[in-house]
N, C-alpha and C positions, 0 to 999 in steps of 0.2 A: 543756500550753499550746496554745490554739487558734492555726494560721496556717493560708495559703489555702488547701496543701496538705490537712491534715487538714481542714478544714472539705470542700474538693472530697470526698477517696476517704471521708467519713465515711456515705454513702448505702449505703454497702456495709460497712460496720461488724458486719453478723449476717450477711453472705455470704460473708465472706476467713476463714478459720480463722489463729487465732495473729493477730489484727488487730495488737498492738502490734509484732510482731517485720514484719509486713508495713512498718506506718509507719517503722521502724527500716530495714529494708530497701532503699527509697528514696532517703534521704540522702543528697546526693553523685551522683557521677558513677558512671556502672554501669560495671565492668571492661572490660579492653578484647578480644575475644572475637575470635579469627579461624579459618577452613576452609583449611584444605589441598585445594588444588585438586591431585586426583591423575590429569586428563587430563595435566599437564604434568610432574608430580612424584611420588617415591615419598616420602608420609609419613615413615618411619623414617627416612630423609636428611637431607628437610629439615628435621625435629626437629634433629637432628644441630650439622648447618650453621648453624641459627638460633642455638641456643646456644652457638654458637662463636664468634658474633657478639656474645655478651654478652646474648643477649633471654632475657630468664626464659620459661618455658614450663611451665602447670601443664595437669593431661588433667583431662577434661570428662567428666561421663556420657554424653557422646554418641558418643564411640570416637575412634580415632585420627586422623580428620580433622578434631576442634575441640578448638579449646587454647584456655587465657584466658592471656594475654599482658600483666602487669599494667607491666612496662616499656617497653613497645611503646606508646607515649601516641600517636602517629600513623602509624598503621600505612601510611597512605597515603603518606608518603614513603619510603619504607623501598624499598629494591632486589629485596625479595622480592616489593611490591605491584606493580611497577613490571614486572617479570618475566612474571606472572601467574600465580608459584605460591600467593599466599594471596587470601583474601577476607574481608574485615572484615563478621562477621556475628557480628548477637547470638545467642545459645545455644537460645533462643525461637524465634526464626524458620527454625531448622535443622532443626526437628523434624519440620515436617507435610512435609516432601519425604522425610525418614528413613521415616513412617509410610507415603506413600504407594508407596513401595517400587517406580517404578520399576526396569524390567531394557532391557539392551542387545536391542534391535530394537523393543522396543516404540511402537506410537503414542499420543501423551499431548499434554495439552491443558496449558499452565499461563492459567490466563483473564485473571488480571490481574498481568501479569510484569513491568514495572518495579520497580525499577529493574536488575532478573536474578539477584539471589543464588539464589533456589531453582531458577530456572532453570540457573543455572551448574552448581547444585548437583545436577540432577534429569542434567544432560549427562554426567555425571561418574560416577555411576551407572551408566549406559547404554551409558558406553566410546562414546559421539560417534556413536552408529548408532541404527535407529530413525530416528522424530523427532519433534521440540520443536516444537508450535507454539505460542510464546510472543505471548500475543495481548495487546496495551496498548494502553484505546483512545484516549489523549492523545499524541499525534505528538509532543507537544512532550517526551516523556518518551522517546521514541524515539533520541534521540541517545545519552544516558546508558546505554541500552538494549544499544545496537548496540557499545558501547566496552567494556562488560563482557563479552559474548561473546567479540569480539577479544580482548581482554587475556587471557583465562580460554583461549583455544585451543579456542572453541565452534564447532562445524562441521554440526552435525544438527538446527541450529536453525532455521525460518521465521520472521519478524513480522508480525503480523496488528494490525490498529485497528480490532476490530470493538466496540460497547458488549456488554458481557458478557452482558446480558440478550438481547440480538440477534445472538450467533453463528450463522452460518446453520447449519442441520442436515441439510447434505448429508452429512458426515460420522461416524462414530463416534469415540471414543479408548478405547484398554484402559483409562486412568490420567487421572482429571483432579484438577489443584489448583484450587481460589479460594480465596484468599489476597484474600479481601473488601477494598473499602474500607470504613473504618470510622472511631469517632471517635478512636480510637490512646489510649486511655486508658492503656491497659497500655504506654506510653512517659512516663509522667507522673512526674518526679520531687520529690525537694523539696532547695531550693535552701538558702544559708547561713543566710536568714533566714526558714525556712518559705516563701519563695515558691513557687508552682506552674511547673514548666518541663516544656518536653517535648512538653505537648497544645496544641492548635489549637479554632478553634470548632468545632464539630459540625454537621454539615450537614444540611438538611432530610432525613427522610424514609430514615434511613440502615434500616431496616429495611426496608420497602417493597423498595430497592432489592435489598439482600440476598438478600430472598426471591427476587424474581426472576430474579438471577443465579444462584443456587443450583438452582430449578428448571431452566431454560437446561439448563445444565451436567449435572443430573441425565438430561434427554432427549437427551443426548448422548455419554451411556454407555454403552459394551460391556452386552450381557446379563453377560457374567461381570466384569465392567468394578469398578474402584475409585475413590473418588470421597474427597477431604480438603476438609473447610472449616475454615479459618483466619482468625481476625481477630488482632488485637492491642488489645483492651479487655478489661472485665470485665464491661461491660452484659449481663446477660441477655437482654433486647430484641435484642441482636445478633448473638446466642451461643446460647444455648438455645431461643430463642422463632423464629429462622430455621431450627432445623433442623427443630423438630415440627412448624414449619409445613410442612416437604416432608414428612415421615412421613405427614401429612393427607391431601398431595396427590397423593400417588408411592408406587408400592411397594418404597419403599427402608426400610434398616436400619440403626440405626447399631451396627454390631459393636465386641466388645473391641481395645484396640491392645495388642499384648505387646510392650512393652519395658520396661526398666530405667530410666527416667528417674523421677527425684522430680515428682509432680503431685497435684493433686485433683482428682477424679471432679466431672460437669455436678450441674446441680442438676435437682432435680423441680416447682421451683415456685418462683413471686417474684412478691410484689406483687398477691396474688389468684389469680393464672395459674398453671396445672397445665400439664406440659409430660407428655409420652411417658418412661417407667419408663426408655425404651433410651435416653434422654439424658443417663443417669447414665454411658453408657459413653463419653459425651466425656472430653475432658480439660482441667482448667484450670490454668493454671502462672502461680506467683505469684514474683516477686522471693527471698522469702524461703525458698522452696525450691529455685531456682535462681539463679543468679548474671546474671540476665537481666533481661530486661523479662516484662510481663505476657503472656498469649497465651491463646487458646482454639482448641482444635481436635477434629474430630469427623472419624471414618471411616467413609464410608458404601458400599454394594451395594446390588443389588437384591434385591427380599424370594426 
């Protein structure tokens, strides 16, 4: 049966493997996923503790700090959110701070850090030393910004409002994240009656900008430096066709990531367009292999 939903993700119907279990996949509301924030808590505890409290708690392939939490329906009132030992993040969005593998002392960029999960995330890593410069260039996102820090017991963080593509480059970082704005596809669900929820219009010009943040950020890298691009769609246009475009322009790489998570490798082409053989060593994670939303992420060096 055609609804808006399937008519929308049907353009990528020969890109998503297993399309019907994808469509299936979406349905409903995505579980409800939280981090163990371990500057303020020891994991094994508050597992403990939570399920003494009656909250179900299942493990994630993502290790001991993400659980899905399918009784937890608002994790935001809860005494644990409240505390600031958890942080309601989807399973997706956890990953490219996991890849990017900050360590304690390191200096690391996150370019576009609102509203601060990876950042919280990336602190917590680091053991609060080092430092974060979580740079978001809408002030108006700054409040929301500055209260998950707080909450979270962040202390080796700066904020910066600079446009990502105009970071000045007085500076290097070992480590940078862009976590791209994008058109959030891979947030798109479907609703009781095949409705489309989740996605927003799309904004002019989203690859254009990409590119140029992506570059920024690449001339802003350590020589031995690591570099994660992240979006939350499944556009190739925003995913594959923004990283060859740096591969073109830069002598960067995109290397294998080894972990253990359920994904599917970038693609080599779409729509006429040939991308770079090393774009296959992204990663695309779809619903139906993970208990998430959509995501794409690539791990880049210099050549």
């Amino acid at each position: 049966m055609k609804t808006l939903a399937t008519e929308f993700f049907k353009k990528y119907k020969d890109l998503i493997p297993d399309y019907e279990a994808f469509l299936d996949s979406i349905r409903g509301e995505i579980p409800t996923s939280i981090r163990f924030n371990t500057l303020l808590c020891d994991p094994f505890r508050l597992a403990e503790a939570m399920r003494s409290s009656g909250i179900e708690l299942h493990p994630t392939p993502l290790g001991p700090d993400f659980w899905i939490a399918p009784s937890l329906a608002k994790p935001g009132n809860s005494i644990f959110h409240l505390c600031g030992y958890i942080y309601c993040q989807n399973l997706s969005s956890g990953i490219p701070a996991i890849v990017l593998g900050p360590r304690p002392g390191e200096v690391v960029l996150d370019m576009c850090a609102a509203p601060g999960g990876k950042t919280t995330q990336m602190a917590a890593f680091m053991k609060n030393t080092g430092r974060i410069v979580a740079n978001e260039p809408s002030p108006a996102r700054h409040p929301g910004l500055v209260a998950n820090l707080r909450r979270l017991g962040v202390t080796n963080t700066i904020i910066t409002a600079y446009s990502g593509q105009d970071f000045p480059l007085r500076v290097r970082f070992e480590r940078i994240l862009v976590d791209a704005p994008c058109s959030g596809e891979g947030n798109g669900r479907m609703g009781p009656s095949g409705e489309l929820m989740g996605t927003s219009p799309r904004p002019k010009d989203l690859h254009g900008l990409q590119v140029r943040i992506l570059l920024r950020a690449f001339d802003l890298l350590e020589e031995e430096g690591t570099l994660v691009y992240s979006t939350c769609t499944y556009d190739p246009m925003e995913n594959e066709a923004v990283v060859d475009a740096l591969l073109k322009a830069r002598p960067a790489r995109v290397v294998p990531i080894q972990l253990d998570i359920p994904h599917d490798q970038g693609i080599e082409a779409w729509k006429g367009l040939s991308f770079s053989e090393e774009v296959c060593n992204a990663w695309r994670i779809y619903p139906h292999r993970l208990q998430s939303v959509g995501f794409f992420l690539a791990k880049i060096c210099r050549r």
